[in-house]
Wavefront OBJ file of the C-alpha trace (Angstrom):
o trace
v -17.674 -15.774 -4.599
v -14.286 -15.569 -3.262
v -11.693 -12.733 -3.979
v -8.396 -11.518 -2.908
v -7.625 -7.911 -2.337
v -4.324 -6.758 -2.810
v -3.945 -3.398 -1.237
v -0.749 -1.102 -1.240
v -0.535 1.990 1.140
v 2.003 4.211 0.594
v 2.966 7.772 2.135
v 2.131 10.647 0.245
v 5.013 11.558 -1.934
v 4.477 14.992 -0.552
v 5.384 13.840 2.968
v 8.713 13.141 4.315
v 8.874 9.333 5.227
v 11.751 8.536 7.640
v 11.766 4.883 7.237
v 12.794 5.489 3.637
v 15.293 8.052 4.185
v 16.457 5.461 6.836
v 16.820 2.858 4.422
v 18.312 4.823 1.637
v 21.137 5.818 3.717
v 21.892 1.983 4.712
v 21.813 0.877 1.390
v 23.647 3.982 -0.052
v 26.105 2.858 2.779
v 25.995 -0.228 1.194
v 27.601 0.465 -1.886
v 24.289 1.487 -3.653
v 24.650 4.577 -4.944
v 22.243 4.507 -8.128
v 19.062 5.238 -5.555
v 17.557 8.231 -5.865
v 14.833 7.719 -3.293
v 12.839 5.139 -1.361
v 9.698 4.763 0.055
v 8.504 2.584 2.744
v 5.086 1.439 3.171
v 2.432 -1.022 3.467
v 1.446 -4.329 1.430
v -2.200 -5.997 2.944
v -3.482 -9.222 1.753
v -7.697 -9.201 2.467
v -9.617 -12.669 1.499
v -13.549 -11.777 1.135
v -16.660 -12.617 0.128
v -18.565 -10.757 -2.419
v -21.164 -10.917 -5.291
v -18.853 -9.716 -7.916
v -15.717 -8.197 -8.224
v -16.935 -4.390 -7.927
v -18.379 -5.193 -4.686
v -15.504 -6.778 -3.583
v -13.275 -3.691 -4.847
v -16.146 -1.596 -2.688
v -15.135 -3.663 0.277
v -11.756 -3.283 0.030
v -11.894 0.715 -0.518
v -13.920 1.243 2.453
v -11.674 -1.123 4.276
v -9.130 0.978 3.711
v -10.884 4.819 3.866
v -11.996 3.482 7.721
v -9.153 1.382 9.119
v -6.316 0.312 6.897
v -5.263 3.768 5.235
v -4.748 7.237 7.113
v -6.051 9.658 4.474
v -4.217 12.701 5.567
v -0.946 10.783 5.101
v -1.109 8.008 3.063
v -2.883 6.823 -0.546
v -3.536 3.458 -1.676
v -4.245 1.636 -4.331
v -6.352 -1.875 -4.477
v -6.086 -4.794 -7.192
v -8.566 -7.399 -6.930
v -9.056 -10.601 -8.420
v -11.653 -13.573 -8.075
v -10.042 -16.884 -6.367
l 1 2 3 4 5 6 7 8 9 10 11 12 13 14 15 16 17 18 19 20 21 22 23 24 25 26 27 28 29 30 31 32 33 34 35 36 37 38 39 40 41 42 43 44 45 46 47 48 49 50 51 52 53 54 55 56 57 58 59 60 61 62 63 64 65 66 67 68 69 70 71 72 73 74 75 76 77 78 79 80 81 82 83
């Protein structure tokens, strides 16, 4: 079976992320002043093959734990659906 992994990765909240303090300050110099933060990150689109949709979500985690996430500074999270 087909699925589609949807996979955000995101910096830990813990961590300061530059891109979003970048971003916040050109919007907030953009007359939007109701932001209290913003965060930049990652969105990854993976098309697979798998048996079910566990293994497919098993795919997608390991995926990310060797290649698509850096674990000391970022989480993600995965959504997967058949297609």
């Amino acid at each position: 079976m087909k699925f589609k992994a949807e996979i955000a990765v995101m910096p830990h909240d813990a961590l300061l992320d530059p891109q979003g303090k970048a971003v916040h300050s050109g919007l907030t110099n953009l007359g939007f002043h109701a932001l209290n933060d913003v965060r930049i990150g990652k969105h990854i689109t993976l098309t697979l093959e798998a048996n079910d949709e566990a293994a497919a979500l098993a795919q997608a985690k390991e995926a990310c734990e060797k290649l698509l996430a850096n674990p000391i500074m970022e989480g993600f999270r995965i959504s997967v659906h058949a297609l």
